[in-house]
mmCIF file of the N, C-alpha and C atoms, coordinates in Angstrom:
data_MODEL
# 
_entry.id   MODEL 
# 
loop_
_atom_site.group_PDB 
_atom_site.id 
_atom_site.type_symbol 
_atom_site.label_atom_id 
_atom_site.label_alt_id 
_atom_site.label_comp_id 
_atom_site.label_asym_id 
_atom_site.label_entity_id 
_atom_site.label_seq_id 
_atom_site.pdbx_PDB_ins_code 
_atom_site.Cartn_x 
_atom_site.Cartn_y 
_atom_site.Cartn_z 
_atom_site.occupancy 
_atom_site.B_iso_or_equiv 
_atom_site.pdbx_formal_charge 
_atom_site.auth_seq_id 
_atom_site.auth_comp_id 
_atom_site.auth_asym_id 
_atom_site.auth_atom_id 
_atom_site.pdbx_PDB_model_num 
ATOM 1   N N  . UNK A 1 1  ? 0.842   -1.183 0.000   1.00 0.00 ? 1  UNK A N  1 
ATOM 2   C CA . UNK A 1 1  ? 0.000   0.000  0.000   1.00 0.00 ? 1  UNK A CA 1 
ATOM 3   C C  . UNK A 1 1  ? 0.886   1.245  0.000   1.00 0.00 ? 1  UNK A C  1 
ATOM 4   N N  . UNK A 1 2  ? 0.622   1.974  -0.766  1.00 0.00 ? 2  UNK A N  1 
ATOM 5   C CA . UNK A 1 2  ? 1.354   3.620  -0.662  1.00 0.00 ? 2  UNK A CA 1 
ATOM 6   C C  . UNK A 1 2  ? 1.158   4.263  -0.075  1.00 0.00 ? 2  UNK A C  1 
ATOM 7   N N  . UNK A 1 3  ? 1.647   5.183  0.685   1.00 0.00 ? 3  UNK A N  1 
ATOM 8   C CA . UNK A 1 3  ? 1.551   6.236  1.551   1.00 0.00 ? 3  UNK A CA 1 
ATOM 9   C C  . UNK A 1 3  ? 2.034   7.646  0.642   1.00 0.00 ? 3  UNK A C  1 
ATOM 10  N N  . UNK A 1 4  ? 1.075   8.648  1.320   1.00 0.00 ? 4  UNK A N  1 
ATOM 11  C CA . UNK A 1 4  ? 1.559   9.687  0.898   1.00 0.00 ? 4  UNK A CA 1 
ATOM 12  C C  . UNK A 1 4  ? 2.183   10.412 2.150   1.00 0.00 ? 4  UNK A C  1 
ATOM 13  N N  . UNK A 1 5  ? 3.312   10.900 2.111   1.00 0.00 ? 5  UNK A N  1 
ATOM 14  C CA . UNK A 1 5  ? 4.352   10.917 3.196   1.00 0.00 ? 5  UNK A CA 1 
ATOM 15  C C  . UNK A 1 5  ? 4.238   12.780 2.799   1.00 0.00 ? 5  UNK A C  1 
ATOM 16  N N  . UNK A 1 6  ? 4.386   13.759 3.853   1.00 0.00 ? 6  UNK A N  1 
ATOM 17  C CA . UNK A 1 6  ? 4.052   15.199 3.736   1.00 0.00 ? 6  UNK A CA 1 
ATOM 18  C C  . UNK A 1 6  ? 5.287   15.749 4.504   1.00 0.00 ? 6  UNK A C  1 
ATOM 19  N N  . UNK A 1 7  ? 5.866   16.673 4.225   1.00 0.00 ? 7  UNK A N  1 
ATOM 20  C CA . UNK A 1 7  ? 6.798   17.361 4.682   1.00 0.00 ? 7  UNK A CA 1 
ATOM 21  C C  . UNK A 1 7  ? 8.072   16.528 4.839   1.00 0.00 ? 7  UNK A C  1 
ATOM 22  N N  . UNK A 1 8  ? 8.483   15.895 3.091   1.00 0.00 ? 8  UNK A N  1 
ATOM 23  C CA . UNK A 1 8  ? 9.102   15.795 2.891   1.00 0.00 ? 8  UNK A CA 1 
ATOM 24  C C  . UNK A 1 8  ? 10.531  16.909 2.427   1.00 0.00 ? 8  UNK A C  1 
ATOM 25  N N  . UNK A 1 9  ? 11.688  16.998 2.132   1.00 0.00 ? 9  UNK A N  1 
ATOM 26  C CA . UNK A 1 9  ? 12.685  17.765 1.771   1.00 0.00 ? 9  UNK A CA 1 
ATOM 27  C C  . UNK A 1 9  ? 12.642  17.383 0.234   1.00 0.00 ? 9  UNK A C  1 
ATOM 28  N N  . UNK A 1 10 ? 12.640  16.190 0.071   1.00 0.00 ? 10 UNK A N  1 
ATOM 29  C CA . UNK A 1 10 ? 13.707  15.532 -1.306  1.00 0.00 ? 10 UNK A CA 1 
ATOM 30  C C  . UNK A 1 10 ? 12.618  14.720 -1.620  1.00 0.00 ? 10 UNK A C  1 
ATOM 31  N N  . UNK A 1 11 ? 12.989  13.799 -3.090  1.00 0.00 ? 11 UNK A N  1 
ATOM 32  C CA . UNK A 1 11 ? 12.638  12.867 -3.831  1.00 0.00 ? 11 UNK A CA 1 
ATOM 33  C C  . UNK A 1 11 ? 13.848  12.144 -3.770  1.00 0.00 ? 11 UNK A C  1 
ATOM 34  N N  . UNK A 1 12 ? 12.968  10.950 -3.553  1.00 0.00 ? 12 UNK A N  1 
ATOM 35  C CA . UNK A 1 12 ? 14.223  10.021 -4.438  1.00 0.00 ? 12 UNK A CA 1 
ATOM 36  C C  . UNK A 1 12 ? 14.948  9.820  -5.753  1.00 0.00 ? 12 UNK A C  1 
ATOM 37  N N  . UNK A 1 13 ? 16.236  9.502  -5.887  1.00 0.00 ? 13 UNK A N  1 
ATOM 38  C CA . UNK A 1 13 ? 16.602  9.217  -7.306  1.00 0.00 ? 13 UNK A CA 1 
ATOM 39  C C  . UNK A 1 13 ? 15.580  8.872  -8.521  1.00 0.00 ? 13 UNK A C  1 
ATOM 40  N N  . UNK A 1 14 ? 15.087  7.661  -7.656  1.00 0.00 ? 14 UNK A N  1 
ATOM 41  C CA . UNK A 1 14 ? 14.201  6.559  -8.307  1.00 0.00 ? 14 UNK A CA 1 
ATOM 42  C C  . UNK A 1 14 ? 13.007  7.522  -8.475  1.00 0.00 ? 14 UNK A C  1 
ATOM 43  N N  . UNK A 1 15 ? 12.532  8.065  -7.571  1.00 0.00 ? 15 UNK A N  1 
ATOM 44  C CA . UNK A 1 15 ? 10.884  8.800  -7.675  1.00 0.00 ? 15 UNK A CA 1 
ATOM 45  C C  . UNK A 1 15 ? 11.045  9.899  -8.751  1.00 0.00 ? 15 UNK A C  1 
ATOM 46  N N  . UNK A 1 16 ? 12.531  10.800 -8.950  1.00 0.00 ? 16 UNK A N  1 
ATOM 47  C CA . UNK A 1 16 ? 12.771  11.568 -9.545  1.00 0.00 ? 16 UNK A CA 1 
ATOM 48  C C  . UNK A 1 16 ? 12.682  11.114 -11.316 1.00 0.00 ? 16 UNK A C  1 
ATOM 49  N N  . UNK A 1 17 ? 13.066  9.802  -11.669 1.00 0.00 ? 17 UNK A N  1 
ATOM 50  C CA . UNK A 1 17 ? 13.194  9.147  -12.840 1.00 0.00 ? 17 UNK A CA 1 
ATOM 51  C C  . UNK A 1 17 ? 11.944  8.886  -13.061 1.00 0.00 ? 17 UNK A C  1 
ATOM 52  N N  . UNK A 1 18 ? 10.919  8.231  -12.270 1.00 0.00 ? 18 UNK A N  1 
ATOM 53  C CA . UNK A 1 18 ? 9.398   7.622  -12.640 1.00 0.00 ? 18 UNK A CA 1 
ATOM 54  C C  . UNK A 1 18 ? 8.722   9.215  -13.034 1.00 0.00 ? 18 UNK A C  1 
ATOM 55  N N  . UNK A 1 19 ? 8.791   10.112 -12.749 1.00 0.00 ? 19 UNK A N  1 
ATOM 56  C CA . UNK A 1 19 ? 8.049   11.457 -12.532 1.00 0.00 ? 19 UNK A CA 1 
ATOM 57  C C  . UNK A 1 19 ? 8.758   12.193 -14.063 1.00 0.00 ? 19 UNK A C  1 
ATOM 58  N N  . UNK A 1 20 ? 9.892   11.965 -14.036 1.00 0.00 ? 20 UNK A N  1 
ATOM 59  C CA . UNK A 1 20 ? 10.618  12.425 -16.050 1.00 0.00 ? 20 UNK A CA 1 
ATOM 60  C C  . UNK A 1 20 ? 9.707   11.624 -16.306 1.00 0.00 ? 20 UNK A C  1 
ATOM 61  N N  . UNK A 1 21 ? 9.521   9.951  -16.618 1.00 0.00 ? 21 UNK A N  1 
ATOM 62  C CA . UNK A 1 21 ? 9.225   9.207  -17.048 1.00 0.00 ? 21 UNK A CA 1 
ATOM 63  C C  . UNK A 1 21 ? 8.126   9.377  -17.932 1.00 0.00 ? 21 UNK A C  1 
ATOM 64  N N  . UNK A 1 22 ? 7.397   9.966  -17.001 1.00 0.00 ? 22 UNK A N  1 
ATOM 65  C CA . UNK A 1 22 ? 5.887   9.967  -16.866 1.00 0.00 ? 22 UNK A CA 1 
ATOM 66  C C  . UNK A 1 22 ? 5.809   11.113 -17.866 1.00 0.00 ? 22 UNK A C  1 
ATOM 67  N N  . UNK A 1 23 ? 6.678   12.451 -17.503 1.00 0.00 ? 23 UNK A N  1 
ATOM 68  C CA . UNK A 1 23 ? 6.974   13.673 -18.095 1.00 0.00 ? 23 UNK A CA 1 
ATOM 69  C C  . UNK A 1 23 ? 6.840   13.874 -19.109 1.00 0.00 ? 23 UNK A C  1 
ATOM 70  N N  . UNK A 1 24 ? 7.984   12.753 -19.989 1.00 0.00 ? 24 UNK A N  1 
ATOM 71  C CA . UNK A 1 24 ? 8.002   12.615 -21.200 1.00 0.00 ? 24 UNK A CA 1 
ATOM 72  C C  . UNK A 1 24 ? 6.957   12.745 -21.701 1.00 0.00 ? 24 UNK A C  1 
ATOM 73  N N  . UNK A 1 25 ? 6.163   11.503 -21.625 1.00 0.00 ? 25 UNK A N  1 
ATOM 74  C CA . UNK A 1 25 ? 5.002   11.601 -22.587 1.00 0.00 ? 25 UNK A CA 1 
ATOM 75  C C  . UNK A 1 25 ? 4.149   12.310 -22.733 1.00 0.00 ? 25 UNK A C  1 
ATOM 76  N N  . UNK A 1 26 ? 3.697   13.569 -21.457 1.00 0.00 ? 26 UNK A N  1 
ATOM 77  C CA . UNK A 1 26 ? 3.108   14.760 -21.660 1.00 0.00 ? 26 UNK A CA 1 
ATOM 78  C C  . UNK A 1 26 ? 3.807   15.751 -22.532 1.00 0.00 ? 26 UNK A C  1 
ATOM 79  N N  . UNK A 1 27 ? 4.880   16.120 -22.312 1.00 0.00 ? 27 UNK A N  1 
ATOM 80  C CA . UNK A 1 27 ? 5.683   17.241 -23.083 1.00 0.00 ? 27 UNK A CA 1 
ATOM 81  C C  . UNK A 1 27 ? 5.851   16.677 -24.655 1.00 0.00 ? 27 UNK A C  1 
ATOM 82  N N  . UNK A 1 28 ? 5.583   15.132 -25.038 1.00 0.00 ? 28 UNK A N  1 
ATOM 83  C CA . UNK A 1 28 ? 5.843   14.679 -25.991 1.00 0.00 ? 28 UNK A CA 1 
ATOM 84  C C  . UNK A 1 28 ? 4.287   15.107 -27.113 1.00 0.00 ? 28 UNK A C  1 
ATOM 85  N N  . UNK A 1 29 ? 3.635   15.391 -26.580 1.00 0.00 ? 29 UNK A N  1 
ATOM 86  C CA . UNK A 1 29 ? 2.305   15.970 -26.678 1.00 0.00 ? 29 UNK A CA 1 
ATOM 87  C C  . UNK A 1 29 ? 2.219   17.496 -27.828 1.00 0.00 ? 29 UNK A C  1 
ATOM 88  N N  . UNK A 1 30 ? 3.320   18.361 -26.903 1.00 0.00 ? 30 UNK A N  1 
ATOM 89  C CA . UNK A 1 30 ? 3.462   19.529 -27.127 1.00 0.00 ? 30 UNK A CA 1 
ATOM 90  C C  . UNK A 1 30 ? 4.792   19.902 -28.143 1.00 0.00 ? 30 UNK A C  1 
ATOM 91  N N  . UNK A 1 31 ? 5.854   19.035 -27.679 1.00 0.00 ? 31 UNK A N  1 
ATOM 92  C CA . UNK A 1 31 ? 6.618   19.226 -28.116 1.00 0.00 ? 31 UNK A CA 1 
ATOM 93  C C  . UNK A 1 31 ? 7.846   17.736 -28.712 1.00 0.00 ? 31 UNK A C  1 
ATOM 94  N N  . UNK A 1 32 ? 8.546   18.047 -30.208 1.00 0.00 ? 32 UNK A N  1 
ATOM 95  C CA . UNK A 1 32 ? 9.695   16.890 -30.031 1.00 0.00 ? 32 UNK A CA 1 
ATOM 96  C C  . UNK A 1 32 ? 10.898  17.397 -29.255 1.00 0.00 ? 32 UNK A C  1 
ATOM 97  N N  . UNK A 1 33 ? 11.129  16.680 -28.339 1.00 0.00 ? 33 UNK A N  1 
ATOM 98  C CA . UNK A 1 33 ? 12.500  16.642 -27.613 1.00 0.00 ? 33 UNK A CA 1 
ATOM 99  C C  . UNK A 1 33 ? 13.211  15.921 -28.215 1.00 0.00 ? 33 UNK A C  1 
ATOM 100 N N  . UNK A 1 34 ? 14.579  16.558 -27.063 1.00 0.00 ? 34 UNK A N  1 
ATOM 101 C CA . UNK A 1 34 ? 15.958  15.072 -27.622 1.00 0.00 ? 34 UNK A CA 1 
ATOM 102 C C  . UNK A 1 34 ? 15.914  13.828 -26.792 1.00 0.00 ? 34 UNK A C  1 
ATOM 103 N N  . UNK A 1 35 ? 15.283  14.370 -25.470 1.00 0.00 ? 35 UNK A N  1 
ATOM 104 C CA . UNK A 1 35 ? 14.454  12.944 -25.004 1.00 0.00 ? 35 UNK A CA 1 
ATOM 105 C C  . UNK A 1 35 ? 15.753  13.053 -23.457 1.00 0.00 ? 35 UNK A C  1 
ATOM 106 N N  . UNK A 1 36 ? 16.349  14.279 -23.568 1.00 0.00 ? 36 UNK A N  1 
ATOM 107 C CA . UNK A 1 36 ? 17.108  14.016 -21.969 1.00 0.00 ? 36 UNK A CA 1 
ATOM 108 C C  . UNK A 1 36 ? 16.685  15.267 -21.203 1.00 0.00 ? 36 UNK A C  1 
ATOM 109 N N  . UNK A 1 37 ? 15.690  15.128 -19.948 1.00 0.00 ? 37 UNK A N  1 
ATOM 110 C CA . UNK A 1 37 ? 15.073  15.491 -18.992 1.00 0.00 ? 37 UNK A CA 1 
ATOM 111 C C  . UNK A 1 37 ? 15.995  16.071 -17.832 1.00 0.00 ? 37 UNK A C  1 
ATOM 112 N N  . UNK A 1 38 ? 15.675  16.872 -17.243 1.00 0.00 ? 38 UNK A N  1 
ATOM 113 C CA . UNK A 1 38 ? 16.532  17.092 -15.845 1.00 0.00 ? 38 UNK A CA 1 
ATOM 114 C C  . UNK A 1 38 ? 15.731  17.576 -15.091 1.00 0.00 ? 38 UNK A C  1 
ATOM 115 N N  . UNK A 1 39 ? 15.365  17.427 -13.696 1.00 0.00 ? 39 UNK A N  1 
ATOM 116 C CA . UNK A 1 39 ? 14.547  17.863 -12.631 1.00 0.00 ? 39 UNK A CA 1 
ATOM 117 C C  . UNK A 1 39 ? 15.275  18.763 -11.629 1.00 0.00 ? 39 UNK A C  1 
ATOM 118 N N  . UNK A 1 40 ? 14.901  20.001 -11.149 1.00 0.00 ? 40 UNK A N  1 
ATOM 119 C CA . UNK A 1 40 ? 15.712  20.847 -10.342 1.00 0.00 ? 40 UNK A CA 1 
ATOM 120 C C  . UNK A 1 40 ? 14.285  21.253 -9.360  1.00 0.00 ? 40 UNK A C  1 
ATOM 121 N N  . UNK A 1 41 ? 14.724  20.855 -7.418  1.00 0.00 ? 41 UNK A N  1 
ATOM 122 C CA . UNK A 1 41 ? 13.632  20.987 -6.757  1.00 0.00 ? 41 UNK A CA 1 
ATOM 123 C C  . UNK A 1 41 ? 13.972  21.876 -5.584  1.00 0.00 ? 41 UNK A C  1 
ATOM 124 N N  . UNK A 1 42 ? 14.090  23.224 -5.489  1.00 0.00 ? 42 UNK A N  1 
ATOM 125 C CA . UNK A 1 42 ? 14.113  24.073 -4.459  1.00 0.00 ? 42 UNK A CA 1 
ATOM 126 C C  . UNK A 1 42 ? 13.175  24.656 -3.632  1.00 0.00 ? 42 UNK A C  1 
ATOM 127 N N  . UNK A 1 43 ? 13.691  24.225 -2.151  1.00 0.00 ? 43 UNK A N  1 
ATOM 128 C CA . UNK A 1 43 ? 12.484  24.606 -1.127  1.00 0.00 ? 43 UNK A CA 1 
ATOM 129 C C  . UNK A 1 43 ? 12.706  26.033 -1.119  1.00 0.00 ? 43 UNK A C  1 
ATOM 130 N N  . UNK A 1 44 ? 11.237  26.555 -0.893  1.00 0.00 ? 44 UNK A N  1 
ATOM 131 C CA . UNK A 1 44 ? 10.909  27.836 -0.928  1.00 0.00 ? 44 UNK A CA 1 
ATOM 132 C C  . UNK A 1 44 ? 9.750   27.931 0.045   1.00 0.00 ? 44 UNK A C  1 
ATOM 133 N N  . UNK A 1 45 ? 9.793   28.988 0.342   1.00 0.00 ? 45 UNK A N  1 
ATOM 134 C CA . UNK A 1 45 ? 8.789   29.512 1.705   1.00 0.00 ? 45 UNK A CA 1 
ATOM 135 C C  . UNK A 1 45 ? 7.696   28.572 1.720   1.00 0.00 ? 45 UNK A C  1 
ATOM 136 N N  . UNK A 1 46 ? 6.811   28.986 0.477   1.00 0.00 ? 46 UNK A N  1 
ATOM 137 C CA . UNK A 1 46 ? 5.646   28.380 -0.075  1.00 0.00 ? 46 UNK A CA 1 
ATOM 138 C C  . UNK A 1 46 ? 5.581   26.904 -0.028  1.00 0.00 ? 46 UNK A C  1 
ATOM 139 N N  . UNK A 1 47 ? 6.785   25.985 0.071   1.00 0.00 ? 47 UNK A N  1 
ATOM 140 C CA . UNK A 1 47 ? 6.708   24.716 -0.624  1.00 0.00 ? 47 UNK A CA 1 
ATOM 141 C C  . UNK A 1 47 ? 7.976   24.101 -1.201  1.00 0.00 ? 47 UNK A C  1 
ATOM 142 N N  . UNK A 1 48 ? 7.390   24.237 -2.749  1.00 0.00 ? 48 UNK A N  1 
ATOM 143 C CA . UNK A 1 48 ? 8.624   24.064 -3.455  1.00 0.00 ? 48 UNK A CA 1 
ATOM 144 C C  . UNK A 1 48 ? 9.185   24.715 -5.083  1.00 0.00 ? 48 UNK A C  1 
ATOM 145 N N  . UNK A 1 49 ? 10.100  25.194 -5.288  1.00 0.00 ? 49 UNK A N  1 
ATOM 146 C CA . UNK A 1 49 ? 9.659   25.294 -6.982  1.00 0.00 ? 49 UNK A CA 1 
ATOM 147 C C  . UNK A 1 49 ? 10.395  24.544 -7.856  1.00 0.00 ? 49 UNK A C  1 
ATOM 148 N N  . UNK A 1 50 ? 9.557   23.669 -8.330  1.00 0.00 ? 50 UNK A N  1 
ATOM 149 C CA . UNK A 1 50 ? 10.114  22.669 -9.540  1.00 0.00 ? 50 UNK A CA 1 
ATOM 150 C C  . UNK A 1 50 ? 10.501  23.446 -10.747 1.00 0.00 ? 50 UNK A C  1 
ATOM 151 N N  . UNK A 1 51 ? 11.325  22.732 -11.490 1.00 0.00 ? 51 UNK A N  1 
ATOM 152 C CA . UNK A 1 51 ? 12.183  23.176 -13.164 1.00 0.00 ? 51 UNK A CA 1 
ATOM 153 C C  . UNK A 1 51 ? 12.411  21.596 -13.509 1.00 0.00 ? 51 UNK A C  1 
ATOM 154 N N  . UNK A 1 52 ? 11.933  21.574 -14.454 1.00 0.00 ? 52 UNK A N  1 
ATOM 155 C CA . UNK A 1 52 ? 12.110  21.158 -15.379 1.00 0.00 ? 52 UNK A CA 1 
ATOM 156 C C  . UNK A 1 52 ? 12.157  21.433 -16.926 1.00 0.00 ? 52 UNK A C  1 
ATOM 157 N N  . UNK A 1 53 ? 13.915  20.394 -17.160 1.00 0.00 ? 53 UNK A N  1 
ATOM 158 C CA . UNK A 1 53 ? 14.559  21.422 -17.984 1.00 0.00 ? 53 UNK A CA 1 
ATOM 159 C C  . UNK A 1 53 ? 14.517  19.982 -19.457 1.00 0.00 ? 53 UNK A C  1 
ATOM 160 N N  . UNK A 1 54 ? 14.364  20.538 -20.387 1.00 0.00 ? 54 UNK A N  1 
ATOM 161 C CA . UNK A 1 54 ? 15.234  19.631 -21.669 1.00 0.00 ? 54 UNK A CA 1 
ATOM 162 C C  . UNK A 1 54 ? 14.947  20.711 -22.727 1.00 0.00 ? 54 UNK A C  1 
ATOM 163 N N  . UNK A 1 55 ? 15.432  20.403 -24.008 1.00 0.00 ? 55 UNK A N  1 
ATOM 164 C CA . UNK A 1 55 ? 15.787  20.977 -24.984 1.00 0.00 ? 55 UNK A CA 1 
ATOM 165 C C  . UNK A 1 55 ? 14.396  20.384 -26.132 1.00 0.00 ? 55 UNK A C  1 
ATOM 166 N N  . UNK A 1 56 ? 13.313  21.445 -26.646 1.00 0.00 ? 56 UNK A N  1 
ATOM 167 C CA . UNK A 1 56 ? 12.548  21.057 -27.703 1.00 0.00 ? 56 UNK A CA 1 
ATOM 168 C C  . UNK A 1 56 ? 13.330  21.426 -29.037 1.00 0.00 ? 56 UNK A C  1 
ATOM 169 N N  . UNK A 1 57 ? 13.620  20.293 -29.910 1.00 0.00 ? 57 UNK A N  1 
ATOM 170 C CA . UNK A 1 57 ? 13.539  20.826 -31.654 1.00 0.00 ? 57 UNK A CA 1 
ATOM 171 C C  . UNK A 1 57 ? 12.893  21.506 -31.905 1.00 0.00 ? 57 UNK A C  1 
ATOM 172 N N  . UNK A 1 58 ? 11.262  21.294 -31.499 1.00 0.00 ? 58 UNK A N  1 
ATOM 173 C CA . UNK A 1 58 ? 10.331  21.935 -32.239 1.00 0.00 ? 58 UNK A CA 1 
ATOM 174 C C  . UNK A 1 58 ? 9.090   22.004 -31.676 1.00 0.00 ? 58 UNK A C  1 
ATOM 175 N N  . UNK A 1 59 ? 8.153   22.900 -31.437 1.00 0.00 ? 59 UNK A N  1 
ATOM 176 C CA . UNK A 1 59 ? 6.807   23.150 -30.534 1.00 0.00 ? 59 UNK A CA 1 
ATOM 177 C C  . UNK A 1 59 ? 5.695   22.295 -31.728 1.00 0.00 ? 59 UNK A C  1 
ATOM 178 N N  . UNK A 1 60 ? 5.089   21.206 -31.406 1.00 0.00 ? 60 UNK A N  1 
ATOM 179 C CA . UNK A 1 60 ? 4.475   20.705 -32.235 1.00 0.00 ? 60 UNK A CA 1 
ATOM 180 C C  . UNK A 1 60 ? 2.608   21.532 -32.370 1.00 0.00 ? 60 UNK A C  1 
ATOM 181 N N  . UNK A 1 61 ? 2.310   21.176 -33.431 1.00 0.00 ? 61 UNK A N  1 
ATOM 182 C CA . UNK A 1 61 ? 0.801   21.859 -33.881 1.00 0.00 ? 61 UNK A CA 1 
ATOM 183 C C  . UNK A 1 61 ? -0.113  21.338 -33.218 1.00 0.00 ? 61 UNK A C  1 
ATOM 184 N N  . UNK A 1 62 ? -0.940  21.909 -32.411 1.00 0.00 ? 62 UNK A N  1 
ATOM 185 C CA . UNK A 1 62 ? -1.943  20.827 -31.712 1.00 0.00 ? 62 UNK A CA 1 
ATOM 186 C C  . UNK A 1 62 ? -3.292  22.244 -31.802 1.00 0.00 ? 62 UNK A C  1 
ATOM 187 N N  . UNK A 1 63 ? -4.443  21.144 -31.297 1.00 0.00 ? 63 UNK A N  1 
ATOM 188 C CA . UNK A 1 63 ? -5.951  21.425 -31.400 1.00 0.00 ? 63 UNK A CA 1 
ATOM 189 C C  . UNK A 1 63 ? -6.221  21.544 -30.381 1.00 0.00 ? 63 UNK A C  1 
ATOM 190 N N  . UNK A 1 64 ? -7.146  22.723 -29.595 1.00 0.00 ? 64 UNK A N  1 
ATOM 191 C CA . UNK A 1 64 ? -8.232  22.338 -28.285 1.00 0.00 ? 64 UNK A CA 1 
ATOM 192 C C  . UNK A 1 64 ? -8.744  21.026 -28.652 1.00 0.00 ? 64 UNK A C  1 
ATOM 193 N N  . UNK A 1 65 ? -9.101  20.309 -27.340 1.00 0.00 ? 65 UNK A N  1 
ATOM 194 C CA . UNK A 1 65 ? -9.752  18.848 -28.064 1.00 0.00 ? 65 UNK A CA 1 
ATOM 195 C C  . UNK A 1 65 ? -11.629 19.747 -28.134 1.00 0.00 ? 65 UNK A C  1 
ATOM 196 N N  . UNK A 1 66 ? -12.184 18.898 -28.880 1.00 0.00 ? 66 UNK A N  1 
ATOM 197 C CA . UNK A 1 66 ? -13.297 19.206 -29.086 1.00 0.00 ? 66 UNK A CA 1 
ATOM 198 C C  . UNK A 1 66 ? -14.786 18.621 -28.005 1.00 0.00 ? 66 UNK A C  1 
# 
């Protein structure tokens, strides 16, 4: 069973890779990448502020869905 664990600092390596993972295929949506991801997670007053970084070729053409 999973827990959701709160007032954490960090991610794991591993949690950090499943969460690109996952990443990919949303941003793959919007955009072609070169397909190498990087996650940057700094605590801030509020929480936290995530970056996530990779490089698009190209912003792909997309539709509101209907």
């Amino acid at each position: 069973m999973n827990t959701i664990l709160n007032e954490r600092e960090d991610m794991t390596e591993e949690e950090k890779q499943l969460f690109l993972h996952d990443l990919k295929h949303v941003c793959g949506e919007y955009f072609e990448a070169d397909g190498k991801y990087s996650l940057d997670m700094t605590r801030t007053e509020k929480g936290f502020s995530v970056c996530i970084l990779f490089d698009a070729v190209r912003v792909k053409k997309f539709r509101k869905p209907r």
